[in-house]
Residue frames relative to the residue before (quaternion, step in Angstrom):
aa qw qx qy qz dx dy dz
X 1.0000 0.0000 0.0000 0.0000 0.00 0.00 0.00
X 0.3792 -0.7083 0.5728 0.1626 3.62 -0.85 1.04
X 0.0954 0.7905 -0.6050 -0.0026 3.39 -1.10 0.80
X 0.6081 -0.6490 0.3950 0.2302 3.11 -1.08 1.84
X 0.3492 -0.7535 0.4414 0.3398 3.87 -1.04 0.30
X 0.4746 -0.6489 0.3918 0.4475 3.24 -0.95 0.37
X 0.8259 -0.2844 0.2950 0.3873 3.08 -1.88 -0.29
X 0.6297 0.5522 -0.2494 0.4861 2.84 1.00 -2.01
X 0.6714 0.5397 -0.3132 0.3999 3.62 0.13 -0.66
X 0.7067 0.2714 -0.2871 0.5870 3.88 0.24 -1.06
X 0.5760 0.6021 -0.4532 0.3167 3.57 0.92 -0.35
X 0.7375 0.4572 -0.2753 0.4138 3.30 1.14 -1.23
X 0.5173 0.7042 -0.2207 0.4332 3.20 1.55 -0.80
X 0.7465 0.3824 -0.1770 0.5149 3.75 1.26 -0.61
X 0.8002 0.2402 -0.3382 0.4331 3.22 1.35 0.00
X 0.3035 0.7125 -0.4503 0.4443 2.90 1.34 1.10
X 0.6000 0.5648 -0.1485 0.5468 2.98 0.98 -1.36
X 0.6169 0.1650 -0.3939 0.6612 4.19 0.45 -0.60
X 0.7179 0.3932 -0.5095 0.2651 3.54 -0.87 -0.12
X 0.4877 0.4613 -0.4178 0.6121 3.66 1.27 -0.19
X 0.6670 0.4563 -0.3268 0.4900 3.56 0.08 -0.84
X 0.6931 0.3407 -0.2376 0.5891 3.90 0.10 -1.02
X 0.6770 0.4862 -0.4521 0.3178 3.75 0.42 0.24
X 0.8074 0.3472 -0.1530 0.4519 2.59 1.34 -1.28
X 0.1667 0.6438 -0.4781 0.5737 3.47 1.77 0.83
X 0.8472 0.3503 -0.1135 0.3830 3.63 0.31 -0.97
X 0.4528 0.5927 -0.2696 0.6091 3.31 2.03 0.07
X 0.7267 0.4123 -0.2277 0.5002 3.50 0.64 -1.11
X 0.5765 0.5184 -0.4491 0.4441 3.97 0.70 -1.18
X 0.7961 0.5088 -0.2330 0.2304 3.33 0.65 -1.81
X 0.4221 0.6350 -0.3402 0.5503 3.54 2.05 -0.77
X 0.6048 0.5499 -0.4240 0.3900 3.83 0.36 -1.63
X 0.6735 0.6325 -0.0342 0.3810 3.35 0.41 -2.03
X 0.0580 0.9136 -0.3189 -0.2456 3.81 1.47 -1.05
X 0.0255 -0.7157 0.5685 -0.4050 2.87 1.40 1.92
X 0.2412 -0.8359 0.4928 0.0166 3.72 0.15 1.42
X 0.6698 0.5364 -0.1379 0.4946 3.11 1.08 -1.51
X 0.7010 0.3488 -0.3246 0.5306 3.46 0.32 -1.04
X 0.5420 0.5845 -0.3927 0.4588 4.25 0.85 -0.67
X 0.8503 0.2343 -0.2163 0.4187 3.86 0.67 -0.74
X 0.4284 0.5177 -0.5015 0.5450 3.68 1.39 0.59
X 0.7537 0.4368 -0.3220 0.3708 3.28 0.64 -1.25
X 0.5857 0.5996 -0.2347 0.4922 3.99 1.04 -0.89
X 0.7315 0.2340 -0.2092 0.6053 3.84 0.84 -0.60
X 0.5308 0.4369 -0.5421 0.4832 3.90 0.73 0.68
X 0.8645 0.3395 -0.2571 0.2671 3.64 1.07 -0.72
X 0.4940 0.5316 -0.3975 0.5616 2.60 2.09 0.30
X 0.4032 0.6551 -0.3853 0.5097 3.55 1.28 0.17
X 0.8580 0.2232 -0.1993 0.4174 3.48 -0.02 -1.09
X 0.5210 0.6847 -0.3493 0.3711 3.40 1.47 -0.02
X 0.5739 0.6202 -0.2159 0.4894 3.39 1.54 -1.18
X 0.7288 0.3975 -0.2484 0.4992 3.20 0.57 -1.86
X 0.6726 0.5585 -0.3730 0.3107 3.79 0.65 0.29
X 0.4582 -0.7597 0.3777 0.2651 2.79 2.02 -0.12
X 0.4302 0.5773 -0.4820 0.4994 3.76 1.64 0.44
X 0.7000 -0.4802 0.3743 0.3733 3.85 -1.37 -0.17
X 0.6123 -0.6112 0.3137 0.3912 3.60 -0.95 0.83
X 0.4551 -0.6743 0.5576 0.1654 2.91 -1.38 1.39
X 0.1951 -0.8251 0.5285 0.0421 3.43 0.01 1.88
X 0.7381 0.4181 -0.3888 0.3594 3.69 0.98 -0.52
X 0.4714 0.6411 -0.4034 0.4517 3.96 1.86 -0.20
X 0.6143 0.4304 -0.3394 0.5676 3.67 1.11 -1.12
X 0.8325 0.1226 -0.3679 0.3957 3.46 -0.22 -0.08
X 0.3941 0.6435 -0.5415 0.3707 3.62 0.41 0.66
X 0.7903 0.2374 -0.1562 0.5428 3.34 1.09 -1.55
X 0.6047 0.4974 -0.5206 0.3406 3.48 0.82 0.32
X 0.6317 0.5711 -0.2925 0.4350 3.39 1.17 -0.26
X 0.4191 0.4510 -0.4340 0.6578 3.76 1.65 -0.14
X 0.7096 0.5369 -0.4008 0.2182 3.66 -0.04 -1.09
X 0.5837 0.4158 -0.2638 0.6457 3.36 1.91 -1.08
X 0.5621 0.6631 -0.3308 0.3673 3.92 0.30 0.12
X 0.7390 0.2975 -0.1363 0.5889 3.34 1.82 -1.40
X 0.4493 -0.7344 0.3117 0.4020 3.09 1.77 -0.59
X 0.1576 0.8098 -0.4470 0.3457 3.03 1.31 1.10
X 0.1123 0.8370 -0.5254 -0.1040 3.71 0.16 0.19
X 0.4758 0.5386 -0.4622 0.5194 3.55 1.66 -1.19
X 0.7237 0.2968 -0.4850 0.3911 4.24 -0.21 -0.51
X 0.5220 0.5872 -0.4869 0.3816 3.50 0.56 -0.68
X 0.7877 0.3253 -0.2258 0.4719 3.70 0.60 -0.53
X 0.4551 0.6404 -0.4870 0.3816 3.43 1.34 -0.56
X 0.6373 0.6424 -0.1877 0.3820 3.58 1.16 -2.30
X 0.9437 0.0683 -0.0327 0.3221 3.59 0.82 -0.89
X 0.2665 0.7427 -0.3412 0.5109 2.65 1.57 0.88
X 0.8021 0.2012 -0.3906 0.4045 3.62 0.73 -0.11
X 0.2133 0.7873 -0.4665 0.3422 3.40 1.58 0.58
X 0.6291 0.4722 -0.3294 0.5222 3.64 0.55 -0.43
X 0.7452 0.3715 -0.3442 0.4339 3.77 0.74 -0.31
X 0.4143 0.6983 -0.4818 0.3296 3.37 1.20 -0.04
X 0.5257 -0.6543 0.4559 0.2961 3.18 -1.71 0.86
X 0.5370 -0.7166 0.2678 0.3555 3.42 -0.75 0.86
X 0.7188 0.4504 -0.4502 0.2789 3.50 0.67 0.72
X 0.4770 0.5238 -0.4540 0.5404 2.89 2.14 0.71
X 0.7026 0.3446 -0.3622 0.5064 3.76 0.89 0.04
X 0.2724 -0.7174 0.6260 -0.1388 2.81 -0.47 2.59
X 0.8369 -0.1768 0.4374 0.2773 3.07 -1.93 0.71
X 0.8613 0.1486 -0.1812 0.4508 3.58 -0.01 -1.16
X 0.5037 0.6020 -0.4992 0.3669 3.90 1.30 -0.20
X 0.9278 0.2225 -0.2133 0.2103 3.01 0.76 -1.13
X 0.4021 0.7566 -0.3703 0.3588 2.87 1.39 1.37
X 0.6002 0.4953 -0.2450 0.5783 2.90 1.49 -0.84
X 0.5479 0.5952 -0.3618 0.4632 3.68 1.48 -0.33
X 0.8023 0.2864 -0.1905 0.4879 3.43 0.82 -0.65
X 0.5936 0.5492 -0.4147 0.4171 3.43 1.17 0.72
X 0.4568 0.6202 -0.2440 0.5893 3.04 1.89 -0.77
X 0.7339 0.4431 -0.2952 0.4218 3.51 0.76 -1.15
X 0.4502 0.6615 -0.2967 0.5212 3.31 1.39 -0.90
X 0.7966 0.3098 -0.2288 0.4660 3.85 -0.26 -1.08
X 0.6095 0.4999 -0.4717 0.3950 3.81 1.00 -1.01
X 0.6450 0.6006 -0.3563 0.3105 3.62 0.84 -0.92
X 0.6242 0.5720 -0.2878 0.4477 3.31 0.92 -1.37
X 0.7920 0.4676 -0.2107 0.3312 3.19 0.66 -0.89
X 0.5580 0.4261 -0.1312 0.6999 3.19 1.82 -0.73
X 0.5012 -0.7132 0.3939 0.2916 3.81 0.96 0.68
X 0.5323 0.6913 -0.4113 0.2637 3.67 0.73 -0.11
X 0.3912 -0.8393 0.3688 -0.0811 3.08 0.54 1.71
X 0.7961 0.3055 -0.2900 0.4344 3.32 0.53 -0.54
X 0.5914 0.5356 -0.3447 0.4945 3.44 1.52 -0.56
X 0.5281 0.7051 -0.3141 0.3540 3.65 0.86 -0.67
X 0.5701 0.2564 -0.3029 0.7193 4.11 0.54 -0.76
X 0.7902 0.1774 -0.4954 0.3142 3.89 -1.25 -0.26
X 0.6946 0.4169 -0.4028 0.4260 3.51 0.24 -0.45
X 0.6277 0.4731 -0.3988 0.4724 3.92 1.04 0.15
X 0.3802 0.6816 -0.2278 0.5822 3.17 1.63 -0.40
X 0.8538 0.2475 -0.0835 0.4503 3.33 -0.61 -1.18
X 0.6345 0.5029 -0.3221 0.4907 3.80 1.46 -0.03
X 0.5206 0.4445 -0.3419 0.6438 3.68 1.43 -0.59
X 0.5914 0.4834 -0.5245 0.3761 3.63 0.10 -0.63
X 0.8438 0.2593 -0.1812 0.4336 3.19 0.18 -1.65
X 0.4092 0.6237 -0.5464 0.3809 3.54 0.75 0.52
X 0.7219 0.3001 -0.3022 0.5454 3.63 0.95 -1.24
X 0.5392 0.5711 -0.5584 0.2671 3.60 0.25 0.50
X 0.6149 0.5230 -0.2857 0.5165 3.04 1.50 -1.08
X 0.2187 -0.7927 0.4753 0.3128 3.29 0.88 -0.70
X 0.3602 0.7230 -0.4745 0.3498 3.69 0.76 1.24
X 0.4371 -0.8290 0.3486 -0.0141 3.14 0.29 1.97
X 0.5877 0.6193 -0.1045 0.5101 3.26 1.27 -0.91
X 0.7356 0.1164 -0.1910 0.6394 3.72 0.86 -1.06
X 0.5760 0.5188 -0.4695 0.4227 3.51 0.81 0.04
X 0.3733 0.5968 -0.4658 0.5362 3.85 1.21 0.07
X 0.8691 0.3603 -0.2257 0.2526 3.02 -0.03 -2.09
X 0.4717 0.7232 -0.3113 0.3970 3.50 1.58 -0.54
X 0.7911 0.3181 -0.1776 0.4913 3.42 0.40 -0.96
X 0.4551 0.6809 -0.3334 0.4670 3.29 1.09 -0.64
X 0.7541 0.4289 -0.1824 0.4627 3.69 0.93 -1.44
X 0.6571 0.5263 -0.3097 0.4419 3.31 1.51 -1.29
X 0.4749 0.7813 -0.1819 0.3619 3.62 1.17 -0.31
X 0.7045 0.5256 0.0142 0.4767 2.56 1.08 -1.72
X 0.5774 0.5428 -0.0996 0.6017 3.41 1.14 -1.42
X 0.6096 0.4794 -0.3408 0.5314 3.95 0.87 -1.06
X 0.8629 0.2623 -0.2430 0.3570 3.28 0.41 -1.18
X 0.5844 0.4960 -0.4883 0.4171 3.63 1.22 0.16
X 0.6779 0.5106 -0.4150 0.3277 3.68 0.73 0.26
X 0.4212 0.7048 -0.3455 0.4544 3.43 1.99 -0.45
């Protein structure tokens, strides 16, 4: 038997949603601004409230605050943030989670010298960039994998 939701429910359910939104409004200004700090309180409240709603992973909070986290040099959050991405159920680990997962994973390495993990997980992010066809992080991908080529030459 199907049962309709309540008010109270889409109610809570919509202002969840703007406070995830209006956080991560406040994630991006604070990134723009390169207010790092304020970018990775604000990015893990809306990727907080986004979870605890039980909606689909906020792929653009995780990479807001993982990208402050590489900014302050945090790497231990950089891994905290995506590290439980691999336990997700597989219809919350979309196409685009686990890309940005394995670019993120890609850059934590490089930075953390782990060398061998670095080329597949840049790899396997360009791939699934051109699937998505998102031209933009598929730039920024190779661009990095490049980079990394030429700092080991």
């Amino acid at each position: 038997m199907s049962r309709k939701p309540s008010h109270l429910s889409i109610a809570w359910w919509r202002c969840s949603q703007s406070r995830a939104l209006a956080a991560l409004v406040r994630a991006i200004v604070a990134g723009a601004r390169g207010h790092h700090q304020e970018t990775l309180a604000a990015a893990e409240e809306a990727y907080e409230v986004v979870v605890e709603s039980h909606a689909a992973v906020p792929v653009d909070a995780l990479v807001y605050a993982a990208e402050a986290a590489f900014a302050l040099g945090h790497l231990d959050k950089v891994d905290e943030l995506i590290s439980p991405l691999a336990a997700l159920a597989p219809f919350k680990r979309t196409l685009s989670v686990q890309t940005h997962e394995a670019r993120l994973q890609a850059r934590l390495a490089a930075r953390r010298g782990e060398r061998d993990t670095v080329e597949p997980s840049y790899r396997r992010a360009a791939a699934y960039f051109r699937e998505l066809g998102t031209p933009f992080w598929l730039a920024g991908q190779l661009s990095a994998r490049l980079t990394i080529q030429a700092l080991r030459s």
